[in-house]
C-alpha positions in Angstrom: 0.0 0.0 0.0 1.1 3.8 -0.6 1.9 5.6 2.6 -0.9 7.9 3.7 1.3 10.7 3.1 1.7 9.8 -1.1 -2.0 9.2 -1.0 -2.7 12.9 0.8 -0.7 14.4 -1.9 -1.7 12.9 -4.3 -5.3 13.6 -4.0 -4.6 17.3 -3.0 -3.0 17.4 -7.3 -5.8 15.5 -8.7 -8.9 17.4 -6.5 -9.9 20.8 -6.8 -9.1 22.7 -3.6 -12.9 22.1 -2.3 -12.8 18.3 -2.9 -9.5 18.5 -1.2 -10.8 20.5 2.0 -13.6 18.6 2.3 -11.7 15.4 2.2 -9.4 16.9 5.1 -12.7 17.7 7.3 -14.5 14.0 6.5 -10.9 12.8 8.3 -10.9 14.9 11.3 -14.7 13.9 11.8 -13.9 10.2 10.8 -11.0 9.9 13.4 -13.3 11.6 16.1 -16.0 9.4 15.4 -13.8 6.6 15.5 -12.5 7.8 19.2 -15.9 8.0 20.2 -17.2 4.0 19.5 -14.1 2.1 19.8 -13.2 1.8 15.7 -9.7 1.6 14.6 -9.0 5.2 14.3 -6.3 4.3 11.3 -8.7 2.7 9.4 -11.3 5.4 9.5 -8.5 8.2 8.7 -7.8 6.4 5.2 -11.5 5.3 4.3 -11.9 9.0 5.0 -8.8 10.0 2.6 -10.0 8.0 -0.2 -13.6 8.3 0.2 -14.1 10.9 -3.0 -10.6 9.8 -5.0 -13.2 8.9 -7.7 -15.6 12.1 -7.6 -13.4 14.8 -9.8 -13.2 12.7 -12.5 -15.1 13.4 -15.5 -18.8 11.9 -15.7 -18.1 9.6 -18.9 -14.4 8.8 -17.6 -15.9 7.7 -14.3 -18.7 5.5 -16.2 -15.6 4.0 -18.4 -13.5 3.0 -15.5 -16.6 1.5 -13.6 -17.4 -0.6 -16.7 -13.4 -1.2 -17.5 -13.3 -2.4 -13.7 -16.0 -4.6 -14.1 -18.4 -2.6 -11.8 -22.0 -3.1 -12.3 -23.8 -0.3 -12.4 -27.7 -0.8 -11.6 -30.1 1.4 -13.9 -30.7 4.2 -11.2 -26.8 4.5 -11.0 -26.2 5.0 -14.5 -28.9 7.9 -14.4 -27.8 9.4 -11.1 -24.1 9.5 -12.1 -23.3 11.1 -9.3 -23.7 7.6 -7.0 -20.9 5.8 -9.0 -17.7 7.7 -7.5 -18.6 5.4 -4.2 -18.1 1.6 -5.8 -15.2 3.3 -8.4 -13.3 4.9 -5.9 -13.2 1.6 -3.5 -11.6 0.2 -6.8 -9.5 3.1 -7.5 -8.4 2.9 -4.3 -7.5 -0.5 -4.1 -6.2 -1.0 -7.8 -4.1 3.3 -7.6 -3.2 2.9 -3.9 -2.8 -1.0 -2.8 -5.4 -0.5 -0.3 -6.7 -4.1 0.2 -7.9 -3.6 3.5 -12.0 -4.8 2.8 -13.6 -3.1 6.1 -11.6 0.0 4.4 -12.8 -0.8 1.1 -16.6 -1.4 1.8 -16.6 1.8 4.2 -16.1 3.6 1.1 -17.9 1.7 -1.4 -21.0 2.1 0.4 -20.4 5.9 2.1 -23.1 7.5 -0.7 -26.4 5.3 0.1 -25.7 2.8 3.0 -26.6 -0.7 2.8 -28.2 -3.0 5.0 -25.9 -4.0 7.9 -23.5 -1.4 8.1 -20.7 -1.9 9.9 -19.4 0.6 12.4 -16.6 1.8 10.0 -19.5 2.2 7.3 -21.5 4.1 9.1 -18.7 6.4 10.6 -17.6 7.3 6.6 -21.4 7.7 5.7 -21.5 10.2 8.4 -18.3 12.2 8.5 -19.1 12.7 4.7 -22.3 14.5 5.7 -21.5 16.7 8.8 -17.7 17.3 8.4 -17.1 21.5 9.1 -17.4 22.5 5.9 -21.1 21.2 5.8 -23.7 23.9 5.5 -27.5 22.8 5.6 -30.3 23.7 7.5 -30.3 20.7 10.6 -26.8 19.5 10.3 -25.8 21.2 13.9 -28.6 19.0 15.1 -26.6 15.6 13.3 -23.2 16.5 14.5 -24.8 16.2 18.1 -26.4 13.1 17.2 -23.6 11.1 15.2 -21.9 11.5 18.7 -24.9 11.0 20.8 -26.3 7.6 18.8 -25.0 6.7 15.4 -27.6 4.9 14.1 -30.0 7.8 14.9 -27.7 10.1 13.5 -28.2 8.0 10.4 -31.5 7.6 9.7 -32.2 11.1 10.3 -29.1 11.5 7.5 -31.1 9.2 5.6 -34.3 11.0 6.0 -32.5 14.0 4.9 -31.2 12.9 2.3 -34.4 10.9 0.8 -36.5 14.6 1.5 -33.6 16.4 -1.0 -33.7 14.0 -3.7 -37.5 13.6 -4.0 -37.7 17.5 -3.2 -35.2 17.8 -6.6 -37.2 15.5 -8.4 -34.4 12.8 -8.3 -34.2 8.8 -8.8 -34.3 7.7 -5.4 -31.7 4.6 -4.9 -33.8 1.5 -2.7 -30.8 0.4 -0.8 -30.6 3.8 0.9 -34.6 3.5 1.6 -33.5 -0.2 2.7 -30.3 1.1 5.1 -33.2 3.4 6.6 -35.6 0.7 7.2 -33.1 -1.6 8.5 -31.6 0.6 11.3 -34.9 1.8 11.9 -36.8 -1.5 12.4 -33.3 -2.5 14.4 -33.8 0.3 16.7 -37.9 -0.6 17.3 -36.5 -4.3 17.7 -34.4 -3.1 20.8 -37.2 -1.3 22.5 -35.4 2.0 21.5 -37.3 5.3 21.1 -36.8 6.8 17.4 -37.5 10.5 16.7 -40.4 10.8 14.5 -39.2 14.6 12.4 -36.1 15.5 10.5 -35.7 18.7 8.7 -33.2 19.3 6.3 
């Protein structure tokens, strides 16, 4: 694998200086998160680091490399180009940066729209991505309290969030996010634990 420091500099010549600071906050909230429930705080740094490589690249260049990678892109992908820098950059990063490390891999292949049975790492990514510092939105105060409070709250109401925006833009809506929402909410009803009823985004 390429030391983190290659990696780091790297990405800062091939992102535009937003990407780039963006990509430094999802860290800082990744390692945080990662002090706070126990998760190996170096494997949440470098899920962090790599978590856009994929997302600068041009739209038809990022739907060549997925197809030249043998990525499978479902229908709602291909339409909503903007979900296929997840799955591509867990192969960029693995195939550009010998990062074989699967928790590290998955964390980022699934950072965009969840999946059933996240893992702590996964859902640690998923959220850094959303309420780093550089994160602006009406409600996100309220989901950097949560995220440290009760991450699968924290992510359901990211979820709800997020489902709201797209259908509010008149966006394809991908299922497995409406399934990761379902499944941490019907884990959290399963354990007796209360789930708040109203997110606003």
């Amino acid at each position: 694998m390429k030391t983190k420091a290659f990696i780091l500099d790297d990405l800062k010549k091939s992102m535009t200086p937003e990407r780039f600071a963006h990509t430094l906050g999802v860290m800082e909230t990744a390692v945080a998160l990662a002090k706070r429930y126990g998760v190996d705080e170096e494997k949440a740094e470098l899920a962090a680091m790599v978590h856009d490589c994929a997302k600068d690249l041009p739209e038809a260049e990022q739907l060549n490399l997925a197809r030249e990678f043998g990525i499978l892109l479902d229908e709602i992908s291909v339409v909503e180009t903007a979900l296929v820098h997840a799955p591509l950059g867990a192969a960029l990063a693995r195939i550009k940066y010998g990062i074989e490390d699967q928790d590290v891999l998955r964390a980022v292949r699934v950072h965009t729209i969840g999946d059933t049975d996240m893992t702590t790492l996964d859902k640690i990514i998923f959220l850094a991505d959303y309420i780093e510092p550089g994160r602006n939105f009406p409600g996100v105060d309220r989901l950097r309290k949560a995220a440290f409070e009760d991450l699968d709250q924290a992510l359901i109401l990211a979820c709800n969030s997020t489902i709201k925006h797209v259908i509010d833009e008149g966006g394809l809506l991908h299922p497995r996010m409406v399934e990761a929402r379902n499944y941490l909410l019907l884990g959290k009803l399963k354990r007796g634990e209360k789930c708040e009823k109203k997110s606003k985004r």
